[in-house]
C-alpha positions in Angstrom: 84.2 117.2 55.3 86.9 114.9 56.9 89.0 117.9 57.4 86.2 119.9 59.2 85.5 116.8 60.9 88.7 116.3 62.5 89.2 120.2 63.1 85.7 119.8 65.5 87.2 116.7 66.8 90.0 118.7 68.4 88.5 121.6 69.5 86.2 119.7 72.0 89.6 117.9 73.0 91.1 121.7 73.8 88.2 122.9 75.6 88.0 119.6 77.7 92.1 120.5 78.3 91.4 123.7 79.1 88.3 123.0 81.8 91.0 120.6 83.3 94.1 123.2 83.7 91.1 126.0 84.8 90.1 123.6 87.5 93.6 122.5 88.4 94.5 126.5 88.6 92.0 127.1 90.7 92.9 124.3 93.3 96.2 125.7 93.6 95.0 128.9 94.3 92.7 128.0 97.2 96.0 125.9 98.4 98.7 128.1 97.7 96.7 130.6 100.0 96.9 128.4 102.8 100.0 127.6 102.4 101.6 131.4 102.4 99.5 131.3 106.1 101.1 128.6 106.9 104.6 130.2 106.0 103.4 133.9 107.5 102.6 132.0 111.1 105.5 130.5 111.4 108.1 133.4 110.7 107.1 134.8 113.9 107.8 131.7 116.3 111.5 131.7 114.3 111.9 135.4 114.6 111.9 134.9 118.8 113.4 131.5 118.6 116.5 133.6 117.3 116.6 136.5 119.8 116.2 134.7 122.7 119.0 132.2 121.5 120.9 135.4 120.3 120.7 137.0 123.4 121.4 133.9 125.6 124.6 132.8 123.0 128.3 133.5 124.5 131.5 131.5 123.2 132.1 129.8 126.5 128.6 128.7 127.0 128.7 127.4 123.4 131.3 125.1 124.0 129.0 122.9 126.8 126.4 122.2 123.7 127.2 119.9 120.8 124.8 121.3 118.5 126.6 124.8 118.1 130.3 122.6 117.6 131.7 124.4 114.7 134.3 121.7 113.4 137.3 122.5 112.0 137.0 120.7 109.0 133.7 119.2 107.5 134.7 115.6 106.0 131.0 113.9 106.5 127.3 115.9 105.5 124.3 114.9 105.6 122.2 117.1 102.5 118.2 116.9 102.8 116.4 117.7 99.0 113.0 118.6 99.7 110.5 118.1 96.2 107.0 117.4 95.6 105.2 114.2 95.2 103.2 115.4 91.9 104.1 117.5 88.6 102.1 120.2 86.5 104.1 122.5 88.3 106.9 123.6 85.7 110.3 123.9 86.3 109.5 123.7 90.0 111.1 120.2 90.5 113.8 120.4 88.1 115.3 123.9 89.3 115.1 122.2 93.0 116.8 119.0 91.4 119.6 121.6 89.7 120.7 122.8 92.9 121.2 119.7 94.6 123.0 118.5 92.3 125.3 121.8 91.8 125.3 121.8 95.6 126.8 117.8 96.0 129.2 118.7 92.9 130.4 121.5 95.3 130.9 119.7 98.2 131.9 116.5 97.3 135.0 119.0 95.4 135.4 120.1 98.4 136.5 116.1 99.2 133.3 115.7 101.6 131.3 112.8 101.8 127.3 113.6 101.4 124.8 111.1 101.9 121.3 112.2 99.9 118.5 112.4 101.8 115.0 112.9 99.5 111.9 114.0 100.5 108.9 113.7 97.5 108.5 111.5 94.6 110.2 113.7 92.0 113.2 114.3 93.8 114.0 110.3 94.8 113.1 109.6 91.1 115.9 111.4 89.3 118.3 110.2 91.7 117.4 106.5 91.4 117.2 107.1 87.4 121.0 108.2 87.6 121.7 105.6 90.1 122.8 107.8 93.1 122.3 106.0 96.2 119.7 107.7 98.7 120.4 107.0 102.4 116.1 107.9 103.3 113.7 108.1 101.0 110.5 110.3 102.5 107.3 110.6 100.4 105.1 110.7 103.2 105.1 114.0 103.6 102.5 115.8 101.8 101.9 119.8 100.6 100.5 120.3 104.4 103.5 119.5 106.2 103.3 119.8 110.2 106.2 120.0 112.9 106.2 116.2 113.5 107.5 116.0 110.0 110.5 118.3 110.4 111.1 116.5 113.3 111.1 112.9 112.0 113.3 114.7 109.5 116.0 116.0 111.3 115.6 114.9 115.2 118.2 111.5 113.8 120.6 113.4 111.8 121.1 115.7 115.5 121.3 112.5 117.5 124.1 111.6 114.8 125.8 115.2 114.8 126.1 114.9 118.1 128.0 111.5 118.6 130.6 113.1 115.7 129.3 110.8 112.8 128.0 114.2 110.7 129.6 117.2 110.8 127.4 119.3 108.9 123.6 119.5 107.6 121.9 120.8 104.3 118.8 121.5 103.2 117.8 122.2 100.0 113.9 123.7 99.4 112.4 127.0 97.9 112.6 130.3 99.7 108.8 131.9 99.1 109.4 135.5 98.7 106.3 135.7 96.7 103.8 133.9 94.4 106.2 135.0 91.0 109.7 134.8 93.1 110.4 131.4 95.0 114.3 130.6 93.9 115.6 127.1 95.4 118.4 128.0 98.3 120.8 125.7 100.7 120.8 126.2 104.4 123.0 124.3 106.6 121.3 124.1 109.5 123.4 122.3 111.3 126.0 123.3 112.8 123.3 126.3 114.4 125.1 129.3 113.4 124.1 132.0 116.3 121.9 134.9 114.7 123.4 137.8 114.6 121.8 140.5 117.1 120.1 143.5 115.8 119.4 146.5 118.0 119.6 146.0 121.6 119.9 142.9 123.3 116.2 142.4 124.9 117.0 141.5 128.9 115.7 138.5 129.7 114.6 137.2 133.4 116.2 133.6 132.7 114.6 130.7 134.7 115.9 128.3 135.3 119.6 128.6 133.8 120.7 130.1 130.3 122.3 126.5 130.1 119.1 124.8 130.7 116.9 127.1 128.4 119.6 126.3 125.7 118.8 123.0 126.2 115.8 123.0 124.7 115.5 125.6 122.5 118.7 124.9 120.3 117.2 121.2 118.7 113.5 123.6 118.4 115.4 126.4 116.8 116.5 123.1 114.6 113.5 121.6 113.7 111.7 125.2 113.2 114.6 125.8 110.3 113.3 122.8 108.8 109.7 123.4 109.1 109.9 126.9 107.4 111.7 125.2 104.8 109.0 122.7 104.2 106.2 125.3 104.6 108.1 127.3 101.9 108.6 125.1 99.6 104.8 123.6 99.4 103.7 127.4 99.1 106.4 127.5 96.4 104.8 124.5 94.9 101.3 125.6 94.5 102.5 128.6 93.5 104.5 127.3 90.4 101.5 125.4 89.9 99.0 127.8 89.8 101.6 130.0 87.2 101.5 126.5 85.4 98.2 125.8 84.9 97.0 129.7 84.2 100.0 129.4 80.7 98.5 126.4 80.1 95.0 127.8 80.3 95.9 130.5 78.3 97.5 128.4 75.6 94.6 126.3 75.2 92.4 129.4 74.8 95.1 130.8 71.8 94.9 127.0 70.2 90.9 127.3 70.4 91.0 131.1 68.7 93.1 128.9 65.8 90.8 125.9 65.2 87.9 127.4 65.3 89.2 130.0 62.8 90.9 127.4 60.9 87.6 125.3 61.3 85.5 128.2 59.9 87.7 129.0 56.8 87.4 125.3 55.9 83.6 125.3 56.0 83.4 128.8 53.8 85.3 127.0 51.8 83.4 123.7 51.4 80.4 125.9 50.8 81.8 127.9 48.2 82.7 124.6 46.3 79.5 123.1 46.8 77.4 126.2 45.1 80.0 126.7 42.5 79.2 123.1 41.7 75.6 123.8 41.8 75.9 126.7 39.8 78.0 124.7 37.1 75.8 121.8 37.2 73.0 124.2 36.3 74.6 125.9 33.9 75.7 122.9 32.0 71.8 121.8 31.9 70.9 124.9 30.7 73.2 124.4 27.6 
């Protein structure tokens, strides 16, 4: 009965497995809900951002604010990689990981100098494991990211766009268009490229000056872009996840279907050997 044995020995390791990954499934769930509110209330905020900075934007205003200079030729970026600090989330990391890496091919092609900045644990781990050299190294920031986090992210790399030392700004993070569709994108985000208008302008009673409104709302506009991108992404996280843990839940259910068919046949079988040895035993006493 070793076999039999050792069949009940791993279905009670399976069902342990699979109260785990039921658990863990659950937990993402309850947080991937708060995160898509968390990336639902801020679209709005970005939405107005835009149209009042659409509607205030000219070319010769533009040219009195350093964080709309459109240089003529990028030769130094700055590319933020936003991952997560944990795993159990399946290719979640890695596809994130991919387009970095086929983003700094593309620029550094392009003959432009990138420093790496990496936010998360997974993301600064690769990179150290191939030896690429990470300017900051951010695992602070956890799956409930606020606005004082995009703005420790980004308010030095404006303070250095603006002296002339970058010239451009990445980031790379997950756009959540829904629980089953969260691709990894790159937005620059710096130079701020003027969204485009739609419908009539809105007519705005400006006080005080456009200039002075510009003033402030251009490094917010800035820090929002990098705050959706956060929110995204950690809604993308729990939602790979949750898709994660719900296969491997699954699975273990399949496996536990096998073994305890497996473990069944085996015992049919070690019964019918034990009464055909009865029956054998008693015949042979008989004769």
């Amino acid at each position: 009965m070793a076999k039999g044995r050792e069949l009940k020995g791993r279905i009670k390791s399976v069902e342990n497995t699979r109260k785990i990954t039921r658990t863990m499934e659950m937990v993402a769930t309850s947080k991937m809900k708060r995160a898509v509110d968390r990336v639902s209330a801020a679209k709005p905020y970005a939405r107005a951002l835009g149209d009042v900075i659409a509607s205030l934007y000219n070319p010769e205003l533009a040219e009195r604010f350093p964080l709309l200079r459109q240089p003529e030729k990028v030769t130094r970026a700055a590319l933020v990689l936003l991952t997560s600090n944990r795993g159990l989330a399946g290719a979640f990391n890695a596809n994130l990981i991919k387009e970095a890496r086929t983003t700094l091919a593309k620029l550094e092609g392009q003959g432009i100098a990138v420093e790496l900045h990496v936010v998360g644990k997974k993301g600064l781990g690769y990179f150290r494991y191939i030896g690429r050299d990470v300017a900051v190294q951010r695992t602070d920031i956890t799956d409930k990211p606020s606005a004082a986090d995009a703005a420790s992210l980004v308010d030095s790399l404006m303070t250095r766009f603006v002296a002339g030392e970058l010239d451009a700004v990445y980031v790379i993070g997950s756009r959540f268009n829904s629980v089953l569709s969260t691709p990894p994108t790159t937005e620059r985000v710096l130079p701020v490229e003027p969204p485009a208008t739609k419908g009539a302008q809105k007519d705005y009673l400006l006080y005080p000056s456009a200039e002075e409104i510009l003033t402030e709302l251009l490094p917010s506009y800035v820090r929002n872009a990098v705050y959706r991108a956060l929110v995204e992404t950690a809604a993308a996280e729990q939602a790979a996840r949750r898709t994660a843990m719900k296969n491997a839940t699954d699975n273990a259910g399949e496996m536990l279907t096998l073994l305890r068919r497996t473990y069944n046949r085996a015992r049919q079988a070690q019964i019918t050997q034990e009464i055909a040895e009865i029956v054998g035993g008693a015949a042979a006493l008989q004769g």
